[in-house]
N, C-alpha and C positions, 0 to 999 in steps of 0.2 A: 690718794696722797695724804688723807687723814692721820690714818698711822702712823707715817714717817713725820709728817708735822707736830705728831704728840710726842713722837720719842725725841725729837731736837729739841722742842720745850722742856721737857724731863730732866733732859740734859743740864741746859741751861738753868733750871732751876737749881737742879746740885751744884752747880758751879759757886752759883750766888750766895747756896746755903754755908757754902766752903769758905766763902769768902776767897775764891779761886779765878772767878770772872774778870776778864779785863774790860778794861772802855780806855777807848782812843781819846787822847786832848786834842784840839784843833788850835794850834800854833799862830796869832793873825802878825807875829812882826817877830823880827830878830834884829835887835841894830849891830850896827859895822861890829862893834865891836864884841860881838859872840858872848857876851858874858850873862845876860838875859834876855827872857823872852816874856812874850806879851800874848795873852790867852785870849783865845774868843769869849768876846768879851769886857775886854778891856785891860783886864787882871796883869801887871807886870811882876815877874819872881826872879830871882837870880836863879839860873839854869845851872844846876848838879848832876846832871844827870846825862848830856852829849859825852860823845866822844871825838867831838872834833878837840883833840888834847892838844897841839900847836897851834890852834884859831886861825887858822888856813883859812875855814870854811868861806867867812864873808871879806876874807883879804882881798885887794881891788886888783892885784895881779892874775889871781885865775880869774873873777871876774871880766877884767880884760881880754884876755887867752879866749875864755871861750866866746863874748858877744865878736870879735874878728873874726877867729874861725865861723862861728855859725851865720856871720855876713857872706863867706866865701864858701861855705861849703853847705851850709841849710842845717836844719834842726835834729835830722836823723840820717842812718847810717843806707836806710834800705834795702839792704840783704845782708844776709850772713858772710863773716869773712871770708868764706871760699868760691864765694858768688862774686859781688860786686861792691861788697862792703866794707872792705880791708882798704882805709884810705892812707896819705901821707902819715897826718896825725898818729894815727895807731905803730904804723909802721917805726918814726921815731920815739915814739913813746917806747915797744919793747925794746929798743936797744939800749935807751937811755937806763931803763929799770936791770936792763941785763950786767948794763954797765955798774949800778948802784949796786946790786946784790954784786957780784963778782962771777957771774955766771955766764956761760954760752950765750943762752937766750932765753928769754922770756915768752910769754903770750899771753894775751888780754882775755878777760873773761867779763861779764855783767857784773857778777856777783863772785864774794868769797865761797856761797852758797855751791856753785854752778862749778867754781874751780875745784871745790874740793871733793864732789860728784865726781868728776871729769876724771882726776888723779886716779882716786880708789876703783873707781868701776870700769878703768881703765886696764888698770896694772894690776887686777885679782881677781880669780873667775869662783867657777861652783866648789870644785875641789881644794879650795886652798883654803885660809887663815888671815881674817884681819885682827890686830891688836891696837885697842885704844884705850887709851886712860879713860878711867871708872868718869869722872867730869869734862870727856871732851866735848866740844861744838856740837849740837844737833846735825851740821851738815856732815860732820865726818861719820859717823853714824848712819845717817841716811846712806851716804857715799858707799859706805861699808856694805848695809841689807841691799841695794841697789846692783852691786857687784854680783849678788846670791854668796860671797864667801860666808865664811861660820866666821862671826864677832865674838872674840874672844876679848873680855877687859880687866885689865889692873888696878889695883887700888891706887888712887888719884897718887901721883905724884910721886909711886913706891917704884923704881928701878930694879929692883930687886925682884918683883912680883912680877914683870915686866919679864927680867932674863927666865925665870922661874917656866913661863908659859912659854918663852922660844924655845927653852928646852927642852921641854916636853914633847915639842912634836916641831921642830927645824924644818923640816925640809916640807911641809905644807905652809908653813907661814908666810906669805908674798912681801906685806907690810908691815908696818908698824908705824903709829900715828899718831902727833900730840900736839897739843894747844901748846905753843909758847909760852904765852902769856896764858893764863884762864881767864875766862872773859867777868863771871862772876864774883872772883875770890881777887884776882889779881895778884897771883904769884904766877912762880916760872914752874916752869916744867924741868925735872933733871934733866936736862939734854946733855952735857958730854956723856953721861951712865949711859942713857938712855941710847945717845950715837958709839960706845965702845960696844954695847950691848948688839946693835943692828949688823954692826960689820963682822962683829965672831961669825954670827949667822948667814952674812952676807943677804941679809935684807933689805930693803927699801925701807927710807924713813924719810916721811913726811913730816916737815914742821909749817904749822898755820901760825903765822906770826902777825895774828890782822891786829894784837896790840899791841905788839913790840916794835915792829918797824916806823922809822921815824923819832919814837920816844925814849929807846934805850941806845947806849953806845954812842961813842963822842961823836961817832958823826952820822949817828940815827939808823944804823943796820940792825939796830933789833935785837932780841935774844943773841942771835948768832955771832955778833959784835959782843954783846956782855961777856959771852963764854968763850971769845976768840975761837970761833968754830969755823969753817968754810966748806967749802964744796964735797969735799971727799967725808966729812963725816957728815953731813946732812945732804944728801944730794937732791932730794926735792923741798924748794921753798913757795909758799903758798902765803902772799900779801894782800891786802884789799887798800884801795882808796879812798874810800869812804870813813874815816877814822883821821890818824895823825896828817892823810896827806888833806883833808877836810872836802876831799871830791868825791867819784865815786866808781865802780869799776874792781877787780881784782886782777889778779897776773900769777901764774906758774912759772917760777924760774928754774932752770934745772941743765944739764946739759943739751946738746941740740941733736941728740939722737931723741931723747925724754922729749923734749917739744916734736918734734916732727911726728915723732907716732903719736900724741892729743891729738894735733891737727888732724889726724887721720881717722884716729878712734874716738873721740872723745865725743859724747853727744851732745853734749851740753855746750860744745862747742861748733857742732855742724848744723847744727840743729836750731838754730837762733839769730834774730840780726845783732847788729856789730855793733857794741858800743857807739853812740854818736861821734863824730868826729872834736865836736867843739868839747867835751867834756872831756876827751884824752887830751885836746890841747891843756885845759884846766889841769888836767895831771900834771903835763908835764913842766908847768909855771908850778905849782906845789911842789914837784921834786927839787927845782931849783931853788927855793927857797929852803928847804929840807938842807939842802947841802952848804948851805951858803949862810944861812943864820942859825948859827949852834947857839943863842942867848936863848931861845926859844925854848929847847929840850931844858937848859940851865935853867933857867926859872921858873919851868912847869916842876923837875924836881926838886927844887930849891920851898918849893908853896907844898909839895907834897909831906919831907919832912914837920915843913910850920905846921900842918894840917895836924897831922898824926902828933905832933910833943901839946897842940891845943884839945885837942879831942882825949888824949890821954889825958889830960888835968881837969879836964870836965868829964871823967869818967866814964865816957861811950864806948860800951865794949866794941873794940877794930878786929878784926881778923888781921893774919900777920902777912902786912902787904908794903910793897918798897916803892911800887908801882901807882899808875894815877888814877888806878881801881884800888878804892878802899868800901870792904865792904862792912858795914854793920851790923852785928849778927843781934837777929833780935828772937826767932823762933817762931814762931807761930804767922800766920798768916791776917793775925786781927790786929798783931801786935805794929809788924809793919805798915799796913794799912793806917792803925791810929797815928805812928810816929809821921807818917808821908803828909797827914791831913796836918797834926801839930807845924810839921815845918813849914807848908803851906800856906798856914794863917800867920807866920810868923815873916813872910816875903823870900822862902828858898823852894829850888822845886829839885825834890830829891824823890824818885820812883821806887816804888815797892817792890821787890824782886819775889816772888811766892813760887810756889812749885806750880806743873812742873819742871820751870825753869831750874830752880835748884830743886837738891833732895827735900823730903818730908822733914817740918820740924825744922828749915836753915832758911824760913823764912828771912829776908834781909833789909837796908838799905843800900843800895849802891851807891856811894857819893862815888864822884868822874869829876878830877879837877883837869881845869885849862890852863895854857900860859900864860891866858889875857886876866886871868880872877888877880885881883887884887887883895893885899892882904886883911886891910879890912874885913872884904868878903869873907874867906876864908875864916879869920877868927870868928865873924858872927856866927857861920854857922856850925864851928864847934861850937860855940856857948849856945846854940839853939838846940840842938843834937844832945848837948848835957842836961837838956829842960824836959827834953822829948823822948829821950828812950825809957826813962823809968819809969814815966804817968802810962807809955805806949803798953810796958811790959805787965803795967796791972791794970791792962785795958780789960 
């Protein structure tokens, strides 16, 4: 094992030399109120960097939800949904989600990861074509090579390049696949082009809307709410919980022929236990709230704007995002690094985005605003961000 221990050291070495290596923070408090956190350590930062974007996360109503439930029903699920794992909780959870999206029916997954495996390596074999935008999810991706189809991809966000490759070869093309939201840039995905585009061909089109739902449209359905889109032009939608609903878990909604063959095919779904019970109870006190206090989405993009017209006047170059992803574009991977430490010592915690998460060269900041951020906050850390990217970029 010598060998293989020198060549994972090697590794690692390059990483570091890259300035590409990660290291985990260890988190020791989060108060009620989500808006910072407190490092091992001691250290307290204002937190830029979650995506709990409605501050759901430490709300006392799922907290509630789930220590009841897990008084009544225990801490895990014990087998997989088709075993003995499929409880009450779950059971109302997908109807209620079916109900929210406008859909047949729903089904639970662990992860947005697992669900979006499930879809693609579900619905497209050896012989066929998947199509994903140039910047989608790493799981849809995975989802895709996992299938064995041929990944065929478009320039981010280009419609056009999109119909270009369905044209070219129709009738091998199963799916076509796209972030809603993009997780690192935060913009949208053309989706009505992109849904006019699927149905000439009579394709499947997947939309992963793990940033959109909850945060866009008056009453938090997501991309497909902003572009008044429904069933018939997107017929599979792919949400996570762990984000706006601030719990955790995802779900496939889609018609209830689309659910029943997952339940049948899907491995990532036969193959796993069940979500706990008490944590879909947590969902489903998070959807209620989702549906019930629209102030929440209002003043999460109410601070987005403040964000963006403050950071514009203190000069921090933004990428062009409407969304509660605003990313930084800083370039290099040392440059981020320096700007994450400047804010750091200044009391904000905003994470270095490096490749390969994004491409070579779009080294970034991710700022992720909340509902709960306050305006103050917000403005300090444009004027901190106006201090920090230009000592960062002749780091």
């Amino acid at each position: 094992m010598k060998r293989q221990a020198s060549a994972l050291e090697a590794a690692l070495a390059q990483l570091e030399a890259a300035q590409l290596r990660r290291a985990r923070v260890t988190v020791a408090h989060r108060p009620a109120s989500g808006r910072s956190l407190t490092l091992a350590g001691g250290r307290e930062l204002i937190d830029f960097s979650s995506n709990d974007y409605l501050g759901l996360a430490r709300h006392p109503a799922l907290a509630d939800a789930l220590a009841r439930c897990a008084a009544e029903s225990g801490a895990g699920s014990g087998a997989s949904h088709l075993v003995t794992g499929h409880g009450e909780e779950h059971e109302q959870l997908e109807k209620e989600l079916a109900a929210f999206t406008g859909r047949e029916r729903a089904l639970l997954f662990s992860t947005g990861y697992m669900a979006n495996l499930a879809v693609i390596s579900s619905l497209a074999g050896r012989s066929e074509r998947v199509l994903l935008d140039r910047l989608s999810h790493a799981s849809l991706i995975d989802g895709a090579r996992l299938s064995g189809a041929t990944l065929a991809r478009y320039a981010h966000a280009d419609a056009d390049a999109a119909a270009r490759l369905l044209d070219a070869d129709p009738g091998r093309t199963a799916l076509l696949a796209t972030d809603g939201v993009f997780s690192m840039d935060g913009d949208l995905a053309p989706l009505p082009e992109l849904a006019r585009c699927a149905r000439a061909h009579d394709t499947w089109l997947l939309l992963d809307d793990a940033h959109g739902l909850g945060v866009l449209g008056t009453r938090g359905g997501g991309v497909l709410e902003h572009f008044a889109l429904g069933s018939d032009e997107v017929p599979i939608l792919v949400g996570t919980l762990g984000k706006a609903f601030g719990c955790f878990g995802a779900f496939v909604a889609g018609s209830a022929a689309l659910i029943e063959f997952l339940i049948q095919r899907a491995r990532t779904y036969l193959y796993t236990t069940a979500l706990p019970q008490p944590v879909a109870a947590a969902a489903r006190a998070a959807l209620e709230l989702i549906r019930r206090e629209h102030g929440r989405r209002e003043r999460l993009l109410a601070l987005v704007s403040r964000f963006r017209d403050a950071a514009r006047a203190a000069g921090v170059p933004l990428a062009s995002s409407a969304t509660p992803i605003q990313p930084v574009l800083l370039g290099s991977a040392g440059a981020a690094l320096a700007a994450q430490r400047a804010l750091a010592a200044a009391g904000y915690w905003v994470v270095a985005i490096r490749p390969p998460t994004v491409p070579a060269g779009s080294a970034r900041l991710r700022v992720t605003l909340c509902a709960t951020h306050t305006d103050a906050q917000v403005d300090g850390l444009a004027e901190q961000l106006g201090r920090a990217c230009p000592a960062a970029r002749g780091a």
